[in-house]
Each structure stands twice: as structure tokens, then as C-alpha cells.
N, C-alpha and C positions, 0 to 999 in steps of 0.2 A: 806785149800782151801775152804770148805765149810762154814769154821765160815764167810770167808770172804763173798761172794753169801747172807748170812744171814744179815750181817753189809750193805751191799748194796743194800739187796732189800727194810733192813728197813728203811736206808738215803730215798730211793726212795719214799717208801710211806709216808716218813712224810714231802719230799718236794710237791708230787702231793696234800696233804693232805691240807698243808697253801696257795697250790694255789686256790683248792676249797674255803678254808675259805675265801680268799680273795675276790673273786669273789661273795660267798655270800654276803660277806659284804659290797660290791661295789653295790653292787644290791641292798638290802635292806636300802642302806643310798641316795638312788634315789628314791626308793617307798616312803621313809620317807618324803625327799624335796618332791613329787611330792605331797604328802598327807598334806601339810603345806600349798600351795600354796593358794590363795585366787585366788575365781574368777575360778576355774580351775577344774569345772566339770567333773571328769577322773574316768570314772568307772576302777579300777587297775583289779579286779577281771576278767573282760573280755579280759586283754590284757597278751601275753609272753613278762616278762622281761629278756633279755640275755645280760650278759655282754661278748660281741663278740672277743672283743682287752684289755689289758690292759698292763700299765708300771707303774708299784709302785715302790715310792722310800722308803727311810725310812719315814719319815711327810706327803708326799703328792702323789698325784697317777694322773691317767689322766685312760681315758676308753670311749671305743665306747659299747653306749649299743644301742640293739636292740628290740625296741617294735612292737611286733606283732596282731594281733586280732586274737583270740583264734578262732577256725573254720577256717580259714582262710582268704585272703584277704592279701592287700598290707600293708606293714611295712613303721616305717622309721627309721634310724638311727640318733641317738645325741650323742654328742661327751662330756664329764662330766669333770671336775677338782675337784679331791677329795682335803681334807686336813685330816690328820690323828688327833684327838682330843679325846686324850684318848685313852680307848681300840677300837672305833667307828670309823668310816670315817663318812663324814659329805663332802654335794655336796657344792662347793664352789662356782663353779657355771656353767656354758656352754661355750664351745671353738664353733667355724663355726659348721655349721649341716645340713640334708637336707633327705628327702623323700629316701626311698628305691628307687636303680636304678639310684642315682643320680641326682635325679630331688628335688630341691631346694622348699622347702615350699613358698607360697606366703606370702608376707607379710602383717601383719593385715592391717585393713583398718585406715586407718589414723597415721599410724605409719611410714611413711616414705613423706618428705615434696618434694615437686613435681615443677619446676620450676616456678616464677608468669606466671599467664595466659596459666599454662597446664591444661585440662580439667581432672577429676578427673579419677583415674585408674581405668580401667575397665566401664567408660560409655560409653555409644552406642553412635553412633554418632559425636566424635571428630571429629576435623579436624585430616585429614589424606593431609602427602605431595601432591603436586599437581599430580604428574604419578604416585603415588600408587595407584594399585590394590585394590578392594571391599575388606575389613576383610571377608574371608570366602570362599572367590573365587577361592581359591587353586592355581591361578598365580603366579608363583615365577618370579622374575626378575631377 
């Protein structure tokens, strides 16, 4: 009865063991993409990377990782598509994503194309429907 307790609690730590590996590895093949990227000024040293969720298959994996600002402040969550290459994961690329809390990142500036003759996102002074309320005036209709 005891050999068995021993057979089990080894199964055990060398399944928690490849989950850690995994997770490390999930982690560090994000730091990597993120550190490739052009254009993408990312101090990584001031941020927590946590891999929060994940489902790995054999080839390829999926994972919600969690970047945070060391000291604290607001996070936000992105969603990753691994692909297994070699002993390595390797980010394939981004599934939907959005701000800690649910709140959706805006979109860069000119990256989303806006009906003819809408005034540009976010400047002042648009037209506004004819009975809408002042932007700002806290009236709800």
C-alpha cells in the first residue's frame, strides 16, 4: 500500500512538473514574440507575465496571458495561439483580446476605416444626431 502512495505521489509531481514547464514555456515564447516585434517599445522588465488559462494539445496550444505593471496598476489580458516547433512553442499569433475588467483596448488611430463623411474618431466637435445630449452632460435618454 505504501509502494503505491509513492507511485502516486511521483505520477503527481511529474504531471504538476510539465504543467509548470509548460507554462513556462508559454510565457517565454510571448516574451520572445513580444521582443521581435518592431516598432513596439515594451519595457518587459517592468511588466508581470502570467500565463492565467491554458489548453495544449500535442503541436499546438492556445493561453490567456496576463500582463501586469509591476508596482501595481491596471493589467490587461491577451489571448495567444502557440504552435509547437521543436522542443519550443513559438506565438502564432493573437485570438480577440481586451483590457483588464473587460474593457476592450481602443483601436489605433487609423486602423479601423470609418463610414465616407464620418468625422474622425475621437474629434471634438462632430456632428452629433439632432436631440442628442452635449458629450459630457451626463443626460441619458
Amino acid at each position: 500500500m505504501a509502494r503505491f502512495f509513492v507511485i502516486f505521489a511521483l505520477l503527481l509531481a511529474a504531471a504538476c512538473k510539465k504543467e509548470t514547464n509548460t507554462k513556462d514555456a508559454l510565457r517565454q515564447a510571448v516574451i520572445d514574440h513580444l521582443a521581435t516585434r518592431k516598432g513596439l517599445d515594451l519595457n518587459m522588465s517592468s511588466l508581470n507575465v502570467v500565463i492565467t488559462a491554458m489548453n495544449v494539445r500535442e503541436t499546438d496550444a492556445d493561453a490567456t496571458v496576463s500582463f501586469e505593471p509591476r508596482g501595481g496598476g491596471s493589467g490587461m489580458n491577451m489571448k495567444y495561439m502557440f504552435e509547437r516547433q521543436g522542443d519550443k512553442w513559438v506565438v502564432k499569433g493573437k485570438q480577440d483580446s481586451g483590457a483588464a475588467h473587460g474593457a476592450a483596448a481602443p483601436p489605433a488611430e487609423g486602423s479601423v476605416e470609418l463610414p465616407p463623411g464620418h468625422p474622425p474618431a475621437g474629434s471634438p466637435g462632430g456632428a452629433l444626431p439632432p436631440d442628442h445630449p452635449p458629450l459630457g452632460s451626463g443626460k441619458k435618454q
